[in-house]
N, C-alpha and C positions, 0 to 999 in steps of 0.2 A: 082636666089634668093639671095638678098643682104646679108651680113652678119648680126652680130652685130654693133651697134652705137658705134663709139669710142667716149673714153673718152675725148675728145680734137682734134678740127683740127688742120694737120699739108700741111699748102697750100705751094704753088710754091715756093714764096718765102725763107720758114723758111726750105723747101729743098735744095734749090741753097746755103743757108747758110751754111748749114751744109755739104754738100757734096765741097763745095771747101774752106772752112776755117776748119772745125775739123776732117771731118773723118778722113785722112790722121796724122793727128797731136794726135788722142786719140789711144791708145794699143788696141787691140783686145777686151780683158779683162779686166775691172777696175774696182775700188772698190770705192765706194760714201760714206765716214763714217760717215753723215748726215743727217737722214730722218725718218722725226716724222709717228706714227699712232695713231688713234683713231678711234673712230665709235660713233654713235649718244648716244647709251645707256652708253657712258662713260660720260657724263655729269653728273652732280649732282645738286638738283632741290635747288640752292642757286642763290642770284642774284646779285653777289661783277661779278664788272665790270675788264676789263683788265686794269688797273690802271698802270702798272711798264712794258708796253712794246706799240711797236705804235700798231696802229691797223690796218695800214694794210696787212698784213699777213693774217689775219681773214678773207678776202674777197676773197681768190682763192679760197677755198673748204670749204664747210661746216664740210667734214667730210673727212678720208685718210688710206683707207682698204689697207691691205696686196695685194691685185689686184688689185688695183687703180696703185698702187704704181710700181707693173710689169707693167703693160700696160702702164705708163706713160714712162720706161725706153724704153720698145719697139719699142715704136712711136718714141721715139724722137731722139734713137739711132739705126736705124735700120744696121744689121751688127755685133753689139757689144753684147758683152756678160758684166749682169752687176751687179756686186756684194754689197748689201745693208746693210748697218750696221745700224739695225733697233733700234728707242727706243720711246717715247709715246710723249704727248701732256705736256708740262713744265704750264699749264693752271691752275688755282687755284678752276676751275671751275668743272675739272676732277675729279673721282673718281681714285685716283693713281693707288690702287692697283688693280681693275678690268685692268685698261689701261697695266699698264704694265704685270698682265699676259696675255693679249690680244698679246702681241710684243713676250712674251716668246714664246705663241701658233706658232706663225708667225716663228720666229726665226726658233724653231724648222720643221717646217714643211713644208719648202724652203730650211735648213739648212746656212741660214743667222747667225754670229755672231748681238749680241743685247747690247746695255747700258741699265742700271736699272736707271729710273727718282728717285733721292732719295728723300726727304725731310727733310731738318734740324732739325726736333721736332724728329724725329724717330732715334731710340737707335743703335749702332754699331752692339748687339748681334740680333737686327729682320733682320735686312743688312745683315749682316754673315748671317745668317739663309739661307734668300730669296734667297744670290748667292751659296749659297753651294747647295742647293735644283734645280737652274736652272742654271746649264753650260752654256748655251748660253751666258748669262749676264760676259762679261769681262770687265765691270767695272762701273761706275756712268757717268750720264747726270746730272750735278745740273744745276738751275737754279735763275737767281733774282728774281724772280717771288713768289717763297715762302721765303722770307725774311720776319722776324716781319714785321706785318703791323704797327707797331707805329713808324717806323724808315724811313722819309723822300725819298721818292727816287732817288735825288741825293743825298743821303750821304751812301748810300748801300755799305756795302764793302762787299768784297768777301768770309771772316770770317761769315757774317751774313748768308750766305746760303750754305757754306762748312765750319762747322765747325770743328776743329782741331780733335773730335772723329770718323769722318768719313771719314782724309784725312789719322789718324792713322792704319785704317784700311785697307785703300787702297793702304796704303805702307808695311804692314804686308804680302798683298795677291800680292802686283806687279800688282794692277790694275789700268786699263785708267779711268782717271778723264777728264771729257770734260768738258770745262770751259766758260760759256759768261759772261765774264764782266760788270759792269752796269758802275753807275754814266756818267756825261754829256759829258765828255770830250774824256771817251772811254779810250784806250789804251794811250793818253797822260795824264791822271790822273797819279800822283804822287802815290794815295795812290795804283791803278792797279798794277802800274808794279812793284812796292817795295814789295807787297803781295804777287807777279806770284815770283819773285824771292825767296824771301821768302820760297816759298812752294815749289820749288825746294828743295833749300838747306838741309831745313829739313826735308824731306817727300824724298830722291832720288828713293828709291824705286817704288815709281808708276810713272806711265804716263803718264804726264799732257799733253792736248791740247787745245789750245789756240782757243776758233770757232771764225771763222769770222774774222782775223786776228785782232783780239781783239776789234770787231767791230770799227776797222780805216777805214771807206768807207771813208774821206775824208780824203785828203794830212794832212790837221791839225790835224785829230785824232790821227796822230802819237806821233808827240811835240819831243821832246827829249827820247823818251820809249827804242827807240831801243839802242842808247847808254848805258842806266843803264841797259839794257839784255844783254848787251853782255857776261855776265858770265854762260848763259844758256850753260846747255852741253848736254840737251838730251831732254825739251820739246818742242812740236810738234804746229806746227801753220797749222792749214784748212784755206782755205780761200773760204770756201762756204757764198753763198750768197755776197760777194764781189765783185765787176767788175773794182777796185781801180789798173790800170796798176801796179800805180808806186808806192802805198804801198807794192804790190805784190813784184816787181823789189825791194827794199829795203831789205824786208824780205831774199828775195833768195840769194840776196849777202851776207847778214848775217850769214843766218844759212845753208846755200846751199840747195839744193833738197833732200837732205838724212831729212829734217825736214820738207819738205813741203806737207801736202797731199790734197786731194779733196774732194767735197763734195757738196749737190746740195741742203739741206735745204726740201725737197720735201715732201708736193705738193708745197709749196711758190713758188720757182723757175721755176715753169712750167707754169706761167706767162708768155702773153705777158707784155716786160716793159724793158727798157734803163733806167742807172741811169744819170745824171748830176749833176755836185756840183757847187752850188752858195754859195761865202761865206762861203765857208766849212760848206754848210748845203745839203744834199743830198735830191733830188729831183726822184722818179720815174716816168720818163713819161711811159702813157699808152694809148692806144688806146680809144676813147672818146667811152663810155655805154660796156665796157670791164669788168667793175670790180661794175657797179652800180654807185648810188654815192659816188665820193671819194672826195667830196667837204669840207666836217669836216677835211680832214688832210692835212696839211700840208707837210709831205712827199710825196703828189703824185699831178699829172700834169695828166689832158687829152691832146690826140694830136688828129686832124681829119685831112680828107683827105689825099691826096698822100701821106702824113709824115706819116702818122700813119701806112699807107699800109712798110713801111719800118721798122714796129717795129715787133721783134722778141721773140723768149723764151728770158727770164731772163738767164735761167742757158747757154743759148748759148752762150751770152754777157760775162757770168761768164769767161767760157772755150775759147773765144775767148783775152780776156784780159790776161789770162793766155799764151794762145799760142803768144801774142807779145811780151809778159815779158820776157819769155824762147827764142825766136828769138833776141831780144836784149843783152839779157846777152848772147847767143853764148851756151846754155843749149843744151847738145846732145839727141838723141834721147831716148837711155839708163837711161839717168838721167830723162826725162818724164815719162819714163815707172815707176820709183821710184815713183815718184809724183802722177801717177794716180794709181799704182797699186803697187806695193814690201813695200812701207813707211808700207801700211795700211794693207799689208797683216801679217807682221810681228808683226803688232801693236796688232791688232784683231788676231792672231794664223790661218790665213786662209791659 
């Protein structure tokens, strides 16, 4: 008698992958401080389109349960034990506050540490409230996604969706602020990095992290950023959803592996998809009728035939670009274990 259907296959291939490039190179234990949930009844019956992010991310899952989410690390890590730092859907289309007590439920009930999705219109005393009332939450998820809507979307700055009342709050309490940066240029914007520094300076108390290595998936989104960071002394870069070798290799010379951690973006990353950059414009190839049609975007490429049988999880790509970054710079094993697990254990109190 067969069991249950999994949630995703995981064929020959995406095994051979994993069993001779990462197991050996991931800790036993590790911690992913990355990975949205929702459920169908968290939508809200409005019809404002995703305007201020691409789309496709929207196309791995319609939806991303607290069990979706285990069986996804299951599959994909078998062997590994794996520890989830949950927080909700950054969607405009979400009900927040249902969502995020849906993450506290979770949280609590795996005993997973959580981020609270904030929103900029909402007061620092309902914030206080909500995290004094749920432990689990060690600090905010903001996002660009709830900036005024009258305010262009390359000219979002980071101020418009963390504003100064909720960053003072987070340096009162010594909480982690996760941070994605918008505008075009990404982490080579002038106004990004002057702001991340910024909010260091005045704000040292909390715990800023950088996602996505401040979305630099290509060499140019860097530009000059890391030279004016170099004053950073203690905030944190993920590099979930990334597969960027050699932004990764820059980061880690900078700020060494005591500032680097991990993270899988999940469900996104449990894509099949390889990234390539043309032009310093990044491109996801995917497997042709993988994803539907991905013909409206421009960030994505079908591949068919033998090529496409070579294409694997996203977050494999991720952890693989990692483990040649860390093989390059000469990174021991002890300081990976940082990177996938002690950065984030310390960060999140686990």
């Amino acid at each position: 008698m067969s069991g249950p259907t999994p949630l995703f296959n995981v064929n020959e291939f995406d095994k051979e992958f994993y069993e001779q490039k990462l197991r050996d190179f991931l800790p036993d234990t590790f911690i992913d401080c990355h990975t949205h949930l929702w459920l169908n009844e968290h939508y809200l019956p409005i019809k404002d389109e995703w305007k201020r992010s691409c789309a496709w991310p929207l196309m791995v899952a319609p939806t991303s349960s607290i069990e979706d989410l285990n069986e996804t690390n299951e599959l994909l890590f078998p062997g590994k034990k794996v520890i989830s730092v949950l927080y909700g859907h950054p969607n405009v289309k979400i009900d927040l506050k249902v969502n995020n007590e849906y993450v506290a439920r979770a949280a609590e009930q795996f005993g997973y540490p959580a981020l609270y999705i904030s929103h900029p219109t909402q007061s620092a005393e309902e914030i206080e409230e909500i995290m004094k009332n749920n432990p689990c939450f060690k600090g905010l998820k903001v996002y660009l996604q709830f900036a005024p809507a009258y305010i262009p979307n390359d000219e979002i700055r980071i101020y418009d969706f963390l504003p100064h009342e909720h960053l003072a709050l987070a340096d009162k309490h010594g909480w982690v602020v996760q941070l994605h940066i918008a505008r075009p240029r990404r982490l080579a914007d002038p106004v990004n990095y002057m702001q991340i520094l910024e909010i260091e300076q005045k704000y040292p108390n909390l715990q800023l992290i950088i996602a996505h290595l401040g979305r630099a998936y290509a060499d140019e989104d860097l530009g000059d950023a890391l030279e004016y960071l170099k004053p950073l002394k203690k905030t944190m870069w993920d590099f979930t959803a990334n597969t960027n070798q050699y932004v990764m290799e820059r980061v880690l010379e900078q700020y060494g592996p005591e500032r680097f951690i991990y993270g899988t973006d999940f469900p996104i990353f449990r894509m099949k998809a390889r990234r390539v950059i043309e032009n310093g414009f990044y491109i996801n190839e995917v497997p042709k009728g993988s994803l539907g049609d991905v013909s409206y975007d421009s960030h994505m490429r079908e591949i068919e035939g033998e090529e496409a049988k070579k294409i694997t999880f996203f977050i494999y790509e991720e952890i693989d670009a990692c483990r040649r970054a860390c093989e390059k710079l000469g990174i021991k094993k002890e300081d990976v274990e940082k990177i996938f697990y002690k950065n984030s254990a310390r960060i999140f109190g686990i």
